[in-house]
N, C-alpha and C positions, 0 to 999 in steps of 0.2 A: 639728813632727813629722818632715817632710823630713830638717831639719840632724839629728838623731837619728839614724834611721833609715840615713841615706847616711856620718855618722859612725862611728858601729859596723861597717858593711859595711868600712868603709876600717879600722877597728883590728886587725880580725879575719883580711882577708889581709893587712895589715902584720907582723900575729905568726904568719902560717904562713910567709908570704914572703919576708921580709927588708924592710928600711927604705925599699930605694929602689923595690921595686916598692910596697910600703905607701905612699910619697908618692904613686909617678905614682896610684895609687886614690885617694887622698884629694882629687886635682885631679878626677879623675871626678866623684866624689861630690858635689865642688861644684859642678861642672856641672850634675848633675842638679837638684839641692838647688836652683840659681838657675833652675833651669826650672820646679821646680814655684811657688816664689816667682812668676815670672813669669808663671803660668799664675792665681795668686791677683790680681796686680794689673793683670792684662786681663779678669780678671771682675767685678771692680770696676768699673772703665772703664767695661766694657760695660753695668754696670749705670744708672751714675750718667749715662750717653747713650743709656738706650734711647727716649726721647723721640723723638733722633732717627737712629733706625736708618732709619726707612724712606727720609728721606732720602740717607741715608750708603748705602744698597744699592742706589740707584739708577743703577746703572752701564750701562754702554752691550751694548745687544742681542747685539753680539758676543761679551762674555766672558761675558754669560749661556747664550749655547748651548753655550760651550765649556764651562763648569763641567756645563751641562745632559749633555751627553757624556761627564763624565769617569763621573759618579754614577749615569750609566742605559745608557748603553746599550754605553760602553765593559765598564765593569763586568761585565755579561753575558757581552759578546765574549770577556773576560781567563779567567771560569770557565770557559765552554766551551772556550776554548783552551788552559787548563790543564789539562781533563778528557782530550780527545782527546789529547793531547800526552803525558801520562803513560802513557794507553792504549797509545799507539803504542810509546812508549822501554821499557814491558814487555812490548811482542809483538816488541821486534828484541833485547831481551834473553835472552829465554825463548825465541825462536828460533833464535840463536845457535851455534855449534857448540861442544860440550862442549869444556872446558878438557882442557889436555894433563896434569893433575896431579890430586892427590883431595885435597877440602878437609876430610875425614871426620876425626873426629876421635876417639881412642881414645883407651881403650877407647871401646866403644859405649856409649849412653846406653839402658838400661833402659825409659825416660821419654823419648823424642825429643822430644814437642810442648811437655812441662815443661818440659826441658833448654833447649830453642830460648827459652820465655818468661822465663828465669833470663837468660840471654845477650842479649835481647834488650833485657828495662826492668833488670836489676841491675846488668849490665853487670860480671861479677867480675873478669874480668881488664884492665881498667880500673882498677878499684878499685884494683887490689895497686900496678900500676905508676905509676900519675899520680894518685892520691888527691883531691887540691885539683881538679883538672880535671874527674875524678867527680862533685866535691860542686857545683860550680854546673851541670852536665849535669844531675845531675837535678832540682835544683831550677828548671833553665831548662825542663824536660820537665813539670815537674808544674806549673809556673804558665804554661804553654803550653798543656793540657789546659782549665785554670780559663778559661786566655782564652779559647778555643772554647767554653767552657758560657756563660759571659759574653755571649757575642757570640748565643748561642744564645736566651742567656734576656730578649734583646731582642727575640725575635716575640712576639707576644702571644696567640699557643698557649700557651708553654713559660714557668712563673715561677718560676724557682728563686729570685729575692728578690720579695719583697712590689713586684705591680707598684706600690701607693703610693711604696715606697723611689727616692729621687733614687739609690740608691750602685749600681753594676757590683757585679758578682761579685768579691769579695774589697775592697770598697772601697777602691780605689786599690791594694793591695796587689799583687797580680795584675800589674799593672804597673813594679813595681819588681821582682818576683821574675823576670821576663820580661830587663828592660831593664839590669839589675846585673852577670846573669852575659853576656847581649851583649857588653857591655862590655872586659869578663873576655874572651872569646872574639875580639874583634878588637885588645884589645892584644896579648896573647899571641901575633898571627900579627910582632909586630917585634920579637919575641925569639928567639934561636937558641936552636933546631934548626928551629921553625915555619917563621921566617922564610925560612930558604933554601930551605923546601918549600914555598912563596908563592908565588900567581900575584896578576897584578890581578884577575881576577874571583872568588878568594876576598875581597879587601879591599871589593870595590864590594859585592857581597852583600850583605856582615855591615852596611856603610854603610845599604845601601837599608834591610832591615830594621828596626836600629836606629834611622833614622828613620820608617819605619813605625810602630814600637811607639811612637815618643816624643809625634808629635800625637796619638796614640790616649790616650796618657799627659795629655796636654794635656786631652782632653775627660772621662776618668776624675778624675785626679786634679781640675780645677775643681769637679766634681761633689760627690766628699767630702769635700775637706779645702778647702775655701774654705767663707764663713759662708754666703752668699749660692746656691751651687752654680753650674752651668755657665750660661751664655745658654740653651742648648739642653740638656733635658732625657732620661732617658733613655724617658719616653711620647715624645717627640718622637722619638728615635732610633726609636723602635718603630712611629712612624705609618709612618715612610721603608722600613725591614724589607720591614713589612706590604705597601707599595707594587711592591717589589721582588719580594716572593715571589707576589705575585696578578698581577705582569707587567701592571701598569695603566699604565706609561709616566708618568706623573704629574709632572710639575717639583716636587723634593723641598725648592723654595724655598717650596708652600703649607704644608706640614708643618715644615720647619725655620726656624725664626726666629732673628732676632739676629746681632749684626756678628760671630757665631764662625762664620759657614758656611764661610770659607776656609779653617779648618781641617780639616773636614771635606771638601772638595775634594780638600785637600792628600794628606791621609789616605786617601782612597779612590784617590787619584790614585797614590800609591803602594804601594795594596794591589794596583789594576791592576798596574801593572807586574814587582808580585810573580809573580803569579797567571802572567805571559806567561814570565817567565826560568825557575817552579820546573822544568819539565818538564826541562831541560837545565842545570840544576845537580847540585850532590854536596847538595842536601838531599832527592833525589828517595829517599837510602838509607832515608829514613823509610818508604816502602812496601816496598822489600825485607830490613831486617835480617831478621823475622821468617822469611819464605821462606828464606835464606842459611843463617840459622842453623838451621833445620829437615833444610837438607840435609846440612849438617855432622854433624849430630846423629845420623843414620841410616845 
């Protein structure tokens, strides 16, 4: 289903693109394609030695408290530090002394708050001038949404799939709709015109996240498209949630079983480090297009 899936993605900007960016896609493709492969014959693995997992996790006190850190109580630190941090970069925004020029945009808009929500998810002059750029924006915007409900509908409040169902939100799909156009998005930065408006910490970003999204891919994708589904389950993921949102401090090694915990370390380990850089990156425009474009508007 992968080679499908990651096949057609690569035919289809080969025939908006041209041949040679349609290759470099298709080595993508197989990249992914061998990740999701590899994510089926590490569930395997892990099935055919769960015997002796508990031996095999038996590792020493120190990487236990560090894992125990990365998943509780760093975690914590990383949202609240991205809470306050955004807070602050739109109080020195908004406080800021007005621009020497008007971004207003004419005629006036009859409809400001409409006008601003057209501009802000349609994106139309986007659309006219870079098309192909368009079309995996929003498709990387609406399967970014799904992942937030996803990730959502791992508390055991909120069921938006049947908590019996082993699948995420969109079963595995969600993460290819996520992880395709990434992709799309940081080759594009070694292509000119991008590239000469390239810094390194546009490249590490799109890096961090991309792996972010991909062990996250790792425990999705095991789930649906393997026979067996992941070691860890998504009740399992929801014991750890639940843990998290009632602030019980718990070691999320009694809740999560199976020799996949390090990916899930891995994975939170670099959702922390998300959570600490977004405040002071260019993805923070996600809380201002709407405001910008409001002001334009009127």
């Amino acid at each position: 289903m992968m080679n499908a899936l990651f096949s057609l993605a690569a035919s289809a900007v080969q025939h908006l693109t041209g041949a040679k960016l349609g290759s470099f896609w298709s080595k993508a493709a197989l990249i992914l394609s061998e990740s999701a492969d590899a994510t089926s014959g590490a569930t395997v693995a892990a099935d055919a030695t769960s015997g002796a997992t508990a031996a095999a996790v038996a590792v020493s006190p120190f990487l236990n408290a560090i894992e125990y850190t990365i998943v509780v109580p760093l975690l914590y630190f990383s949202v609240l530090f991205c809470i306050v941090g955004i807070i602050w970069r739109l109080y020195k925004i908004l406080g800021a002394p007005p621009a020497p020029y008007s971004l207003k945009i004419y005629p006036s808009s009859k409809s400001p708050g409409l006008g601003a929500l057209k501009d802000t998810f349609a994106m139309p002059q986007l659309r006219r001038h870079k098309p192909l750029f368009w079309v995996f924006l929003v498709i990387f915007h609406i399967s970014l949404i799904m992942l937030l409900l996803g990730h959502l509908d791992i508390l055991p409040s909120i069921s938006i799939v049947p908590e019996s169902s082993r699948h995420m939100v969109g079963a595995g799909l969600v993460g290819v709709g996520v992880t395709v156009p990434l992709l799309y998005f940081l080759f594009r930065r070694f292509r000119t015109p991008v590239r000469e408006l390239s810094v390194p910490a546009d490249y590490l970003l799109l890096i961090l996240i991309l792996f972010l999204f991909l062990f996250g891919d790792l425990m999705s994708w095991g789930n649906s498209w393997t026979p067996n589904g992941f070691v860890m389950t998504k009740q399992d993921f929801s014991l750890y949630f639940q843990g998290l949102a009632q602030f019980t401090f718990a070691d999320p090694r009694a809740v999560l079983p199976g020799s996949h915990y390090h990916f899930l370390v891995i994975h939170v380990l670099l959702a922390d480090l998300f959570f600490i850089v977004l405040p002071f990156s260019k993805i923070l425009h996600a809380f201002l297009s709407y405001p910008i474009n409001l002001l334009r508007r009127k």
